[in-house]
Every structure is written in C-alpha cells, then in structure tokens.
mmCIF file of the protein (N, C-alpha, C, O) and its ligand, coordinates in Angstrom:
data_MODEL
# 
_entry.id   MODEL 
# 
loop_
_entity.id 
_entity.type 
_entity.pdbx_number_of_molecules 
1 polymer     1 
2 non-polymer 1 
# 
_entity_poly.entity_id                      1 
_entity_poly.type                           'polypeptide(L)' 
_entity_poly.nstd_linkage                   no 
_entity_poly.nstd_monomer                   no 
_entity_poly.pdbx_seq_one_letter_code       
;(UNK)(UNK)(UNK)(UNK)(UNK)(UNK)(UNK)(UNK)(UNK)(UNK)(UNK)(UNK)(UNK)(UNK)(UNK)(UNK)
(UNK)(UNK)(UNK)(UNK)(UNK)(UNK)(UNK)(UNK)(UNK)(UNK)(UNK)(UNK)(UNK)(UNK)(UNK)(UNK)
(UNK)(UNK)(UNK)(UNK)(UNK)(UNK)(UNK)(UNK)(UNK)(UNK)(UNK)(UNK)(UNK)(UNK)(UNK)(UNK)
(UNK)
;
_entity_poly.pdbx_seq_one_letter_code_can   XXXXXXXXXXXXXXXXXXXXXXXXXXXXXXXXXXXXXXXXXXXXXXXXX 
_entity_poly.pdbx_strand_id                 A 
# 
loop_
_entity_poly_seq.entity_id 
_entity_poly_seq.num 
_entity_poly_seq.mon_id 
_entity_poly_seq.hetero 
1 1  UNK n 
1 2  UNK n 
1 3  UNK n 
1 4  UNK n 
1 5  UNK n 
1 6  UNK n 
1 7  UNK n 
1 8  UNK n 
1 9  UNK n 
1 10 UNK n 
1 11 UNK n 
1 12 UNK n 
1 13 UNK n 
1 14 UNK n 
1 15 UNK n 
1 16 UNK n 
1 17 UNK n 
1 18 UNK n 
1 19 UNK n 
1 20 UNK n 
1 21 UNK n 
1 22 UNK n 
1 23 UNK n 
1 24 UNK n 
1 25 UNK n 
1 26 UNK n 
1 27 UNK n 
1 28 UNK n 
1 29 UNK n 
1 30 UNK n 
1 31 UNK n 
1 32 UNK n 
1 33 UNK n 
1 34 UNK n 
1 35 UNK n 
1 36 UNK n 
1 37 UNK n 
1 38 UNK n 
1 39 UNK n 
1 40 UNK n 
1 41 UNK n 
1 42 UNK n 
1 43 UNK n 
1 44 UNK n 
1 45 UNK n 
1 46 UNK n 
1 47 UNK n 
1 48 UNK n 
1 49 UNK n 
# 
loop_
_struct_asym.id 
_struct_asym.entity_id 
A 1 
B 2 
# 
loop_
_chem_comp.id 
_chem_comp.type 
_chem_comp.mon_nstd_flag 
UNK 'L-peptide linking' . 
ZN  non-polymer         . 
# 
_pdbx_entity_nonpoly.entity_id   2 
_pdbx_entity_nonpoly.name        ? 
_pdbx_entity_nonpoly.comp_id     ZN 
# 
_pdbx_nonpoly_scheme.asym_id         B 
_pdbx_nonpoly_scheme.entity_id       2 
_pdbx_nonpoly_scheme.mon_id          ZN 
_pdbx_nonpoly_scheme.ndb_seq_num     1 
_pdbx_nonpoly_scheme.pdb_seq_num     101 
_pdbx_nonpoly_scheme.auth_seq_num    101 
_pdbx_nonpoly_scheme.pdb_mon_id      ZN 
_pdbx_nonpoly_scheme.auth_mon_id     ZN 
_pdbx_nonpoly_scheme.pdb_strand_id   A 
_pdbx_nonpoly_scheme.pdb_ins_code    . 
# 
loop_
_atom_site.group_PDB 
_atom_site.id 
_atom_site.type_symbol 
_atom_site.label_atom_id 
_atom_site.label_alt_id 
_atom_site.label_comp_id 
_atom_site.label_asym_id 
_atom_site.label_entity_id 
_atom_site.label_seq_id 
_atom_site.pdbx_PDB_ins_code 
_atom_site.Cartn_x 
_atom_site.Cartn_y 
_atom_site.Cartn_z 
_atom_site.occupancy 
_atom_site.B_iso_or_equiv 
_atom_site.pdbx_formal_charge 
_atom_site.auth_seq_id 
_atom_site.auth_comp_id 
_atom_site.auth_asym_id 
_atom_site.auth_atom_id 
_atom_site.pdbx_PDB_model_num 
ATOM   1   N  N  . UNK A 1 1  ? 58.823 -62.701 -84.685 1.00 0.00 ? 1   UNK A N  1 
ATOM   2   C  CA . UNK A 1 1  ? 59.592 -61.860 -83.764 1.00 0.00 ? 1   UNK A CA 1 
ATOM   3   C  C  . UNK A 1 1  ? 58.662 -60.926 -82.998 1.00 0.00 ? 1   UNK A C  1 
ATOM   4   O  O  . UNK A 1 1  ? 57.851 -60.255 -83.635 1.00 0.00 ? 1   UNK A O  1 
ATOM   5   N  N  . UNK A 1 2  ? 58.716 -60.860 -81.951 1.00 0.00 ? 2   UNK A N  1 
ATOM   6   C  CA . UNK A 1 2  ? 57.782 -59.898 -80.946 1.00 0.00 ? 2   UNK A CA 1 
ATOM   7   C  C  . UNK A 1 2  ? 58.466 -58.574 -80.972 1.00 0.00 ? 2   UNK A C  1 
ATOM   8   O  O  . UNK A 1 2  ? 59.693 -58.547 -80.879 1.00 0.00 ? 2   UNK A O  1 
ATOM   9   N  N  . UNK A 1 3  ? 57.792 -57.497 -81.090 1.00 0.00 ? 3   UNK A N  1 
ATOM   10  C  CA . UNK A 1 3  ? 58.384 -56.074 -80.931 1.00 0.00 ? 3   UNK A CA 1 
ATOM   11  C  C  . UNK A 1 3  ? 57.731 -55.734 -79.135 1.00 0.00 ? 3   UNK A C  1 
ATOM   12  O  O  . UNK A 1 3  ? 56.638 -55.794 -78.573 1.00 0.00 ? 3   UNK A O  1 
ATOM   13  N  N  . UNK A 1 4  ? 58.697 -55.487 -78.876 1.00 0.00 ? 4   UNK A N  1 
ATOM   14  C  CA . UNK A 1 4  ? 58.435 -54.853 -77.413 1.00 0.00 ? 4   UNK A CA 1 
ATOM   15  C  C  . UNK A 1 4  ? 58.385 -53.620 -77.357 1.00 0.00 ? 4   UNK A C  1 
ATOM   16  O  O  . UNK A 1 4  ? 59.264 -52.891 -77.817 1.00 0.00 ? 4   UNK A O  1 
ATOM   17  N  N  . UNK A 1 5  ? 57.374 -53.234 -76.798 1.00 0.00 ? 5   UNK A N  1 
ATOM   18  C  CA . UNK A 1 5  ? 57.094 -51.224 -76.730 1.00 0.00 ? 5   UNK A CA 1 
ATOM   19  C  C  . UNK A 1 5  ? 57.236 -51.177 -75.532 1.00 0.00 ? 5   UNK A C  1 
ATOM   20  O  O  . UNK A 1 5  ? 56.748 -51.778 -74.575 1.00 0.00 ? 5   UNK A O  1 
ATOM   21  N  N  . UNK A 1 6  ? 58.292 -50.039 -75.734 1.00 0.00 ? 6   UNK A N  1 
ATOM   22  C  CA . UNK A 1 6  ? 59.040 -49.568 -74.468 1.00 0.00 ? 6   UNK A CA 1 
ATOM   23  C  C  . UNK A 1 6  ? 57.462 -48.880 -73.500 1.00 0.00 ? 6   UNK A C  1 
ATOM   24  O  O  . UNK A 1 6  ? 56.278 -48.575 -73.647 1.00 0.00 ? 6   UNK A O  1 
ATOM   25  N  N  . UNK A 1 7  ? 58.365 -48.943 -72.690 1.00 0.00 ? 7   UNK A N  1 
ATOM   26  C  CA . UNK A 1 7  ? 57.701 -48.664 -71.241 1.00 0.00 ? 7   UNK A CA 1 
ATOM   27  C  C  . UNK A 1 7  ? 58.125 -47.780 -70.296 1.00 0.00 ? 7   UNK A C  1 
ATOM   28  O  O  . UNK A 1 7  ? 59.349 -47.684 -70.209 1.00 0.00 ? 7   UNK A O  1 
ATOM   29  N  N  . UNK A 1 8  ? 57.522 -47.155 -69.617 1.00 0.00 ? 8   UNK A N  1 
ATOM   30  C  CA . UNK A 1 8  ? 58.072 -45.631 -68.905 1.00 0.00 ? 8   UNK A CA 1 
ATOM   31  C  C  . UNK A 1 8  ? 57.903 -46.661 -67.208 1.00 0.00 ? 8   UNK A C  1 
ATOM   32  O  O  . UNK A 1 8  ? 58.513 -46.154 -66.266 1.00 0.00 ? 8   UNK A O  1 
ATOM   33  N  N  . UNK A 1 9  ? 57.531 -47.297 -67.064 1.00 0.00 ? 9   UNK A N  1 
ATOM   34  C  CA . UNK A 1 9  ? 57.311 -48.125 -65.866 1.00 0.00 ? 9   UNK A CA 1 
ATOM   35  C  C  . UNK A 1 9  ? 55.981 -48.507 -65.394 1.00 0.00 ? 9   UNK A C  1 
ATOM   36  O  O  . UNK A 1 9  ? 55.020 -48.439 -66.160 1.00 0.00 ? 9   UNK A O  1 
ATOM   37  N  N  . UNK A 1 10 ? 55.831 -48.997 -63.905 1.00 0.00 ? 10  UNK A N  1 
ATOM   38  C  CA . UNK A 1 10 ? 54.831 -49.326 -63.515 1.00 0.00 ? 10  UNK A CA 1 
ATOM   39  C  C  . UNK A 1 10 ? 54.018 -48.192 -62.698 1.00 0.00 ? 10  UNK A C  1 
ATOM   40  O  O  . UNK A 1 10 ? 54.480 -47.307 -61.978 1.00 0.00 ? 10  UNK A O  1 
ATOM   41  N  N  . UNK A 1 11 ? 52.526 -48.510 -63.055 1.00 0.00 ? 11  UNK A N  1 
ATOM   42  C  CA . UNK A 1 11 ? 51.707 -47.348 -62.201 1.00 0.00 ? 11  UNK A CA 1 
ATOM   43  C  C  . UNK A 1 11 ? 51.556 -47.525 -61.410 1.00 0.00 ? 11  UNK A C  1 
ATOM   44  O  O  . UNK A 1 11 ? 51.079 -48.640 -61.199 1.00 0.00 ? 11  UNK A O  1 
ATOM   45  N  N  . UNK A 1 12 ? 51.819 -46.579 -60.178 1.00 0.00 ? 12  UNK A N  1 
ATOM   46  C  CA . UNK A 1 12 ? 52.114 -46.842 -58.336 1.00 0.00 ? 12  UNK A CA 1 
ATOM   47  C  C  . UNK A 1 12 ? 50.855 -47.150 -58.178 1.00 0.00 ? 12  UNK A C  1 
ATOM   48  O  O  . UNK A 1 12 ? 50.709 -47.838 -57.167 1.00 0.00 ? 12  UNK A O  1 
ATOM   49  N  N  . UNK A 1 13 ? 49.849 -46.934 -58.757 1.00 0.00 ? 13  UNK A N  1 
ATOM   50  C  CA . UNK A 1 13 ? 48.209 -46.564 -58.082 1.00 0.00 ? 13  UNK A CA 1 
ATOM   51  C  C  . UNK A 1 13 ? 47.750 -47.758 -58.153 1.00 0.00 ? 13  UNK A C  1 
ATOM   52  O  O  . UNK A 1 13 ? 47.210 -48.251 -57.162 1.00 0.00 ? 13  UNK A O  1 
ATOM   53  N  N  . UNK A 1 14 ? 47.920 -48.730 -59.788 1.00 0.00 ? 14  UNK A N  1 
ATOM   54  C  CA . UNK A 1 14 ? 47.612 -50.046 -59.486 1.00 0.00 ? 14  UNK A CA 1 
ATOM   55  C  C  . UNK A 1 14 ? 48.277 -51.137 -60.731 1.00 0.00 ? 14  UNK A C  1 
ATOM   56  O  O  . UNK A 1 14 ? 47.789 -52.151 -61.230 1.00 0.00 ? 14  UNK A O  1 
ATOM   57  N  N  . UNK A 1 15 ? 49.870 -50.295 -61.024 1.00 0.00 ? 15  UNK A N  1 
ATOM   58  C  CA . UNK A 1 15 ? 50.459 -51.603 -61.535 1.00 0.00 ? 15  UNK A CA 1 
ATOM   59  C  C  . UNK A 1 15 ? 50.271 -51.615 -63.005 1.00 0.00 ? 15  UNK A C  1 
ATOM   60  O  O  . UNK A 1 15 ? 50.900 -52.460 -63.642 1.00 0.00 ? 15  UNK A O  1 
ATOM   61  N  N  . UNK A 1 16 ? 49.690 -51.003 -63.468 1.00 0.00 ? 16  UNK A N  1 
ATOM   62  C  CA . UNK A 1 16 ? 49.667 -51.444 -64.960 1.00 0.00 ? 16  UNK A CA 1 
ATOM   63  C  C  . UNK A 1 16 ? 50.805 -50.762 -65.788 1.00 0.00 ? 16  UNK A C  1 
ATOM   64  O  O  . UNK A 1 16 ? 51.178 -49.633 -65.466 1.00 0.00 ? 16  UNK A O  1 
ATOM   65  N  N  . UNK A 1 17 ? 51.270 -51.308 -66.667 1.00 0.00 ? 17  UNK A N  1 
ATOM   66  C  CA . UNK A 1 17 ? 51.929 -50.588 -67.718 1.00 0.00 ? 17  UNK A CA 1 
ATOM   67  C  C  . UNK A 1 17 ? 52.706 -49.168 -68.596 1.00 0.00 ? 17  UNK A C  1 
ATOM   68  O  O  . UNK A 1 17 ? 53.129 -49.393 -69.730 1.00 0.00 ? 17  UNK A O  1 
ATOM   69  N  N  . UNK A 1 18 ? 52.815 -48.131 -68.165 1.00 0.00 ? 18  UNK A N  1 
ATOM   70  C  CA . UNK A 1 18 ? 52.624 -47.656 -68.890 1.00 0.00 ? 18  UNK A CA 1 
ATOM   71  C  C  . UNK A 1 18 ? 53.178 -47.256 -69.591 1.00 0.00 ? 18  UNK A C  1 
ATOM   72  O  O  . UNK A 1 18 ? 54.257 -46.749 -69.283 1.00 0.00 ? 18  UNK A O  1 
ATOM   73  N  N  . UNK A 1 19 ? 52.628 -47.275 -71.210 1.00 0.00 ? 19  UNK A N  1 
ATOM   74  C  CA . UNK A 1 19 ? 53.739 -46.787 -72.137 1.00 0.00 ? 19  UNK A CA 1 
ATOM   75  C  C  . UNK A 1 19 ? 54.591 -45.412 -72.557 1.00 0.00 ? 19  UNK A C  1 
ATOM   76  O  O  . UNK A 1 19 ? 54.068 -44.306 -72.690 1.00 0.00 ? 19  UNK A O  1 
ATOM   77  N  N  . UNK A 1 20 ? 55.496 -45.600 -72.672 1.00 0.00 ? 20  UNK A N  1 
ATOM   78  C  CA . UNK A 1 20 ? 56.151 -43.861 -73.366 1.00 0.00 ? 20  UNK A CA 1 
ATOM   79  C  C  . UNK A 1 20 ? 55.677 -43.257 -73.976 1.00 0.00 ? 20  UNK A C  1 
ATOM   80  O  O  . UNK A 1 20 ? 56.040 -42.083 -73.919 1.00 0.00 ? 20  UNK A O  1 
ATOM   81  N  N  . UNK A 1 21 ? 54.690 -43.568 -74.855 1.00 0.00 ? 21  UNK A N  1 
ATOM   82  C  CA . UNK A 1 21 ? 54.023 -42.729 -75.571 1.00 0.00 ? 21  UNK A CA 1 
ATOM   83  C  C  . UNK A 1 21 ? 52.553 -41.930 -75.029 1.00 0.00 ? 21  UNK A C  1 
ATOM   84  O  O  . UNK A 1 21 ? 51.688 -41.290 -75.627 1.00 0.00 ? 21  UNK A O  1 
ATOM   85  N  N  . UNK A 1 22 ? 52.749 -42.311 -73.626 1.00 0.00 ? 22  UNK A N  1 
ATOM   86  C  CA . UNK A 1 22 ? 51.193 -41.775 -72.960 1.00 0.00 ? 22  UNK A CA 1 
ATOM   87  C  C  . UNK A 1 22 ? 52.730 -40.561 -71.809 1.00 0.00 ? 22  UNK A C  1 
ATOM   88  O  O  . UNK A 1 22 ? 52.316 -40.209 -70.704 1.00 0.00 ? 22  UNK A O  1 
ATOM   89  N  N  . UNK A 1 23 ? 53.386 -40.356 -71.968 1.00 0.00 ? 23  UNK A N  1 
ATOM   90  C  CA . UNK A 1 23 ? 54.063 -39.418 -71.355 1.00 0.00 ? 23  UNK A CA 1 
ATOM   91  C  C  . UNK A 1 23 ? 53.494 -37.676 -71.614 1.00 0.00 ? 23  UNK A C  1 
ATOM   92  O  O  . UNK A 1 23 ? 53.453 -36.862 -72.536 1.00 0.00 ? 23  UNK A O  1 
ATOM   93  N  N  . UNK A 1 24 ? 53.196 -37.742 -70.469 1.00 0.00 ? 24  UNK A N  1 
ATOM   94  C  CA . UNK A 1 24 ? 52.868 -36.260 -70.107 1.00 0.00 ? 24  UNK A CA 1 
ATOM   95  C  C  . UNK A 1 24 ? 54.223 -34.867 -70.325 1.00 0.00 ? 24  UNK A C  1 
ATOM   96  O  O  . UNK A 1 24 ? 54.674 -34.264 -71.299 1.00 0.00 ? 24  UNK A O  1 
ATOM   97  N  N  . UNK A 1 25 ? 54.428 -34.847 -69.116 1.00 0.00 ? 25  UNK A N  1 
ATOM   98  C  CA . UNK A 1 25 ? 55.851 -34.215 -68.906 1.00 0.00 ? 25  UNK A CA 1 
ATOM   99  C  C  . UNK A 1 25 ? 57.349 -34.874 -68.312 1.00 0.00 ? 25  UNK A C  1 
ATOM   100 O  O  . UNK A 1 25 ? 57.334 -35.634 -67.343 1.00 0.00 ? 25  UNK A O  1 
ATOM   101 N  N  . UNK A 1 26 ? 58.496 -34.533 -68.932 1.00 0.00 ? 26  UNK A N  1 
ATOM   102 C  CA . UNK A 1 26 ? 60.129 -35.260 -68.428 1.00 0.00 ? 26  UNK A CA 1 
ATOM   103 C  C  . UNK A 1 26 ? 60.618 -34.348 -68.178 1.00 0.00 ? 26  UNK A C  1 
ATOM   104 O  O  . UNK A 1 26 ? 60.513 -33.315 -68.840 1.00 0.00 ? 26  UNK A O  1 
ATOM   105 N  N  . UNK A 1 27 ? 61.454 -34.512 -66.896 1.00 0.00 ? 27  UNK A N  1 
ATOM   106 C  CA . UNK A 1 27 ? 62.323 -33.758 -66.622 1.00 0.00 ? 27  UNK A CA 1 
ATOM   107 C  C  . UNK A 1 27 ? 63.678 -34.146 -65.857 1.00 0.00 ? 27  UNK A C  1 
ATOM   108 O  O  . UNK A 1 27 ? 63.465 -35.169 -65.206 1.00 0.00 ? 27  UNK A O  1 
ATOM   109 N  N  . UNK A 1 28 ? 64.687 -33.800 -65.740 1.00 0.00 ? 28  UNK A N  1 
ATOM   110 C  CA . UNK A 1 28 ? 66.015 -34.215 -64.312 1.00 0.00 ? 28  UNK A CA 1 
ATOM   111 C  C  . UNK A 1 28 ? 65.581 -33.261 -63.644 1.00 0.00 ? 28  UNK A C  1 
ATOM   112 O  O  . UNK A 1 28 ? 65.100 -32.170 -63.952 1.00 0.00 ? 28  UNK A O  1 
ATOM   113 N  N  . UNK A 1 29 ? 65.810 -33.805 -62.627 1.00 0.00 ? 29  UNK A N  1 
ATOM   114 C  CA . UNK A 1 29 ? 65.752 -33.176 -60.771 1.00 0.00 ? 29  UNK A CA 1 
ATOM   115 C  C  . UNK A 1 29 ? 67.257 -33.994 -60.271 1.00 0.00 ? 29  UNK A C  1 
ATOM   116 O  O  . UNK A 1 29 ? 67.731 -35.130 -60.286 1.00 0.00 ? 29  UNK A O  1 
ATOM   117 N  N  . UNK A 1 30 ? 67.557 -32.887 -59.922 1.00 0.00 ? 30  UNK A N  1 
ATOM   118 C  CA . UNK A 1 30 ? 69.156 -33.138 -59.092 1.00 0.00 ? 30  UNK A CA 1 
ATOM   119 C  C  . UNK A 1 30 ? 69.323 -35.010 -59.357 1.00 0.00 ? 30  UNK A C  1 
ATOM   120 O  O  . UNK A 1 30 ? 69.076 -36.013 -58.688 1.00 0.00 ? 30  UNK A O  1 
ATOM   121 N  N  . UNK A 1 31 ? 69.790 -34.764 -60.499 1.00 0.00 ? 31  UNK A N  1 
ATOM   122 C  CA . UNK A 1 31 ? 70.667 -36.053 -61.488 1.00 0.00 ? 31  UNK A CA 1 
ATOM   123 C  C  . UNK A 1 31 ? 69.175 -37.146 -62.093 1.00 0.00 ? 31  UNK A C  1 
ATOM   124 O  O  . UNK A 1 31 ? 69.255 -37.833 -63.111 1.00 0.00 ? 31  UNK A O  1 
ATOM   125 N  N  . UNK A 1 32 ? 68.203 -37.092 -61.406 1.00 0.00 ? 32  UNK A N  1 
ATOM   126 C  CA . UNK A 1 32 ? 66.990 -38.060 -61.813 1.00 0.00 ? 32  UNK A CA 1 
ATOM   127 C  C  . UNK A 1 32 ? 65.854 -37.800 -62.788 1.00 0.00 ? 32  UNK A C  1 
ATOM   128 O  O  . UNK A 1 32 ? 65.243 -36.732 -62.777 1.00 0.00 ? 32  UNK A O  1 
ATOM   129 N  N  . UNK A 1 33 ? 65.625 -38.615 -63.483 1.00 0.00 ? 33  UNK A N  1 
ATOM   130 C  CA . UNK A 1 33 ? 65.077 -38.631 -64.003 1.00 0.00 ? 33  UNK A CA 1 
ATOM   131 C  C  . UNK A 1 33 ? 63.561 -38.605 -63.491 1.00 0.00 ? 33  UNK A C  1 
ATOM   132 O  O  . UNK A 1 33 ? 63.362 -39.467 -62.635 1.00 0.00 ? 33  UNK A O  1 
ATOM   133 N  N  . UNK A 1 34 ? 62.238 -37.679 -63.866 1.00 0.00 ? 34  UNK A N  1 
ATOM   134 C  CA . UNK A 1 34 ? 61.307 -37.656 -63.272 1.00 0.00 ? 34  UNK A CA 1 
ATOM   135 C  C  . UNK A 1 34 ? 60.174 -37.443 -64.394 1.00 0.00 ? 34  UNK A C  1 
ATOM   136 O  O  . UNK A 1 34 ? 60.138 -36.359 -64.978 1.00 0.00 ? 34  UNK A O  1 
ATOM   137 N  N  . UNK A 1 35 ? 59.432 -38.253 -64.645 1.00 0.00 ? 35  UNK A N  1 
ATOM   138 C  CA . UNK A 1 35 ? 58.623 -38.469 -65.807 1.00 0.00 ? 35  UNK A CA 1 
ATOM   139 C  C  . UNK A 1 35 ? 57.126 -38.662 -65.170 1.00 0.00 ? 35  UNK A C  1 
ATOM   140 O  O  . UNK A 1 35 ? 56.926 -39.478 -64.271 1.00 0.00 ? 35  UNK A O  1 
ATOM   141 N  N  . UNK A 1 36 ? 55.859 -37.649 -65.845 1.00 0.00 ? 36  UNK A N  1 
ATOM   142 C  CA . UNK A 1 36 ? 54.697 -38.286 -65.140 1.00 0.00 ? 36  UNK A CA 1 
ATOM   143 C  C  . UNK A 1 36 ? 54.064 -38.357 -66.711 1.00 0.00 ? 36  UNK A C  1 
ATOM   144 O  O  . UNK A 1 36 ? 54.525 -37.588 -67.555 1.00 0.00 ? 36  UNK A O  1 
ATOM   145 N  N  . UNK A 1 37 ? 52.874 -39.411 -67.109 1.00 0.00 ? 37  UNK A N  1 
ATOM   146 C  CA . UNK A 1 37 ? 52.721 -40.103 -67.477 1.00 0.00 ? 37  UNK A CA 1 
ATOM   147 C  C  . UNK A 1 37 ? 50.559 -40.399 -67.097 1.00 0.00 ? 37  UNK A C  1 
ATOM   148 O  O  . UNK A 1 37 ? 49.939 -40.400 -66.034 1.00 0.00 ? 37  UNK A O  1 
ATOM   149 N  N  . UNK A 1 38 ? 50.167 -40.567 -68.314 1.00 0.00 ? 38  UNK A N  1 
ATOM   150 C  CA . UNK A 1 38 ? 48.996 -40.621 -68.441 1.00 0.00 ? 38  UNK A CA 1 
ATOM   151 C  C  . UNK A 1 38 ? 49.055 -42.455 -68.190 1.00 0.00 ? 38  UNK A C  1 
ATOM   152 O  O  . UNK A 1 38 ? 49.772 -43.125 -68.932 1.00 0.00 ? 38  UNK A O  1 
ATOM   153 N  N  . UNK A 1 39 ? 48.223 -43.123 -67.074 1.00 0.00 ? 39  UNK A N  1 
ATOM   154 C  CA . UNK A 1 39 ? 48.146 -44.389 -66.842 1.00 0.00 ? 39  UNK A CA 1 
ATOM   155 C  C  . UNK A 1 39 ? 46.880 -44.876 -67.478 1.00 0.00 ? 39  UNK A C  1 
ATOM   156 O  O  . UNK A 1 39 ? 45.832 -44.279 -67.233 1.00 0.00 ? 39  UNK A O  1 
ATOM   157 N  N  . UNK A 1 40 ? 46.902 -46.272 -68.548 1.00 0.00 ? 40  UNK A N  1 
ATOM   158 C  CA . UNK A 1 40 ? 45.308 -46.069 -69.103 1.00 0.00 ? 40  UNK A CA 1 
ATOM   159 C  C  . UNK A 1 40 ? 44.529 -47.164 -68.642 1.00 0.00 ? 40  UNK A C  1 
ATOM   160 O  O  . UNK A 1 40 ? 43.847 -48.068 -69.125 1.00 0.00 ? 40  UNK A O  1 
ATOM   161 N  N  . UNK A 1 41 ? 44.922 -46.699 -67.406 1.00 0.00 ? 41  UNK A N  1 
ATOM   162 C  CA . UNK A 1 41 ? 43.654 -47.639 -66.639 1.00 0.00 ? 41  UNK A CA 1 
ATOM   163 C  C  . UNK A 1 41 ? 43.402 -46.604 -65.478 1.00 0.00 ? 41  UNK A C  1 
ATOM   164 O  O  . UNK A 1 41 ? 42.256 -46.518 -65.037 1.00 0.00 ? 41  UNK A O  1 
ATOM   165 N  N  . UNK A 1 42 ? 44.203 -45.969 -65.060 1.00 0.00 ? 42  UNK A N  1 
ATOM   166 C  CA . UNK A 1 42 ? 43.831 -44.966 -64.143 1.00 0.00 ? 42  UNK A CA 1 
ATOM   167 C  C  . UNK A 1 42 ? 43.138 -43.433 -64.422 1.00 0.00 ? 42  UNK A C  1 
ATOM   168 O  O  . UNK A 1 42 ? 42.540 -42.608 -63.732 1.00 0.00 ? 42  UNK A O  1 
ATOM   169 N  N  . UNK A 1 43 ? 43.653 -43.562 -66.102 1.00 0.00 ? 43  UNK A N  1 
ATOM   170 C  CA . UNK A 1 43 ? 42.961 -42.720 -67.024 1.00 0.00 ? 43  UNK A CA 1 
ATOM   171 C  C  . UNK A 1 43 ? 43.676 -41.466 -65.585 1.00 0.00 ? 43  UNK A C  1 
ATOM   172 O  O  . UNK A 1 43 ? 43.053 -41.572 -64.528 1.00 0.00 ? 43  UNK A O  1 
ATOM   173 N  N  . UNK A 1 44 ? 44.316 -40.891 -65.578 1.00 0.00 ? 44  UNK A N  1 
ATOM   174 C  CA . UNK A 1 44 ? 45.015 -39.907 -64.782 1.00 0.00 ? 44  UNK A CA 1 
ATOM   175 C  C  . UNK A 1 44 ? 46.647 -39.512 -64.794 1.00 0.00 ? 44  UNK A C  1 
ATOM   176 O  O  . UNK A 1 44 ? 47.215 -40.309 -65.540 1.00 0.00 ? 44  UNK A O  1 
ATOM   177 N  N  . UNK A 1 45 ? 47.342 -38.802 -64.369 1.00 0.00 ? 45  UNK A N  1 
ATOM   178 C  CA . UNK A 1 45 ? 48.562 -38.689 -64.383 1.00 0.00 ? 45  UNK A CA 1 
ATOM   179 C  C  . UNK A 1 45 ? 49.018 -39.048 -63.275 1.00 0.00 ? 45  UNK A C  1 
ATOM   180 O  O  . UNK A 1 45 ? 48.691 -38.552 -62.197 1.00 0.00 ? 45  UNK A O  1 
ATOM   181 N  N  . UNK A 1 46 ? 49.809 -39.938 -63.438 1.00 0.00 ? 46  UNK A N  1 
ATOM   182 C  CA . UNK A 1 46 ? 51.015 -40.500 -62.330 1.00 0.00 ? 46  UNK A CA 1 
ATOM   183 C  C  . UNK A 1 46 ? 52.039 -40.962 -63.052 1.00 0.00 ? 46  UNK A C  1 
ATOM   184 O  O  . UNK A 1 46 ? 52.174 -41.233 -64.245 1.00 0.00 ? 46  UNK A O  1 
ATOM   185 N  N  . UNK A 1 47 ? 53.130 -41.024 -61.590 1.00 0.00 ? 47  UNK A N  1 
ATOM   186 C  CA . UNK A 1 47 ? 54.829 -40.829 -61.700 1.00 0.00 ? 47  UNK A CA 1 
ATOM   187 C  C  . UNK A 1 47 ? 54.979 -42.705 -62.086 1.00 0.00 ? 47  UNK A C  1 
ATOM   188 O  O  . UNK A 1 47 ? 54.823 -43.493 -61.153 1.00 0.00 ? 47  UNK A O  1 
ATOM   189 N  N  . UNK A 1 48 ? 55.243 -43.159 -63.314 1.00 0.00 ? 48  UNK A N  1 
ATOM   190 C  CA . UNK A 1 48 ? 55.696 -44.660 -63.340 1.00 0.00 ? 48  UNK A CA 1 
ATOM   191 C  C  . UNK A 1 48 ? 56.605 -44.870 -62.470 1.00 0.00 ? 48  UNK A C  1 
ATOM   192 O  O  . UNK A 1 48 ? 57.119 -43.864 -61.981 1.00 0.00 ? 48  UNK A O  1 
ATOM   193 N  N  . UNK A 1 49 ? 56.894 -45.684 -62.192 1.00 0.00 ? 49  UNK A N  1 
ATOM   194 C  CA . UNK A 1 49 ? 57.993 -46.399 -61.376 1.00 0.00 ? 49  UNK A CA 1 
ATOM   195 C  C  . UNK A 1 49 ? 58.206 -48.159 -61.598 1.00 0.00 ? 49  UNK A C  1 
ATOM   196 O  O  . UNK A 1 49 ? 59.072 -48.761 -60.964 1.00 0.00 ? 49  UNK A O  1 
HETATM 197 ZN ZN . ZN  B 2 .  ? 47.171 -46.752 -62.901 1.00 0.00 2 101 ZN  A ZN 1 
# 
C-alpha cells in the first residue's frame, strides 16, 4: 500500500512539490486560504499553488 504525504501544492518558481510539513506560516484572507511554505528545491519561501 503506498502512503501519500499530503501536499500544500505546487511551487510557482519551479513546480516541485511541496510538502505540509515544510509550512512556514497559514492563514484566511477574506474566505482563502493563504499558506507560504519552505520549497526544497528553491530552499526559500513561497506561496504553493
Ligand atoms: Zn521551488
């Protein structure tokens, strides 16, 4: 059985992965959800998508 590790989305900068557990800061903004996120290939913080 494969366990799938959740995922916060894709990194705008170049696509990779990234997981929930590299989450920086979460928050709602007028109803949305807005999460930025340590990318480990960009080794930086950006917004998954
Ligand atoms: Zn990246």
């Amino acid at each position: 059985m494969a366990t799938e590790s959740e995922s916060l989305g894709a990194c705008p900068e170049c696509g990779a992965s990234v997981p929930r557990g590299a989450v920086l800061v979460e928050y709602e903004r007028e109803g949305a959800r807005v999460a930025y996120a340590e990318c480990p290939d960009c080794v930086e913080p950006v917004r998954p998508r």
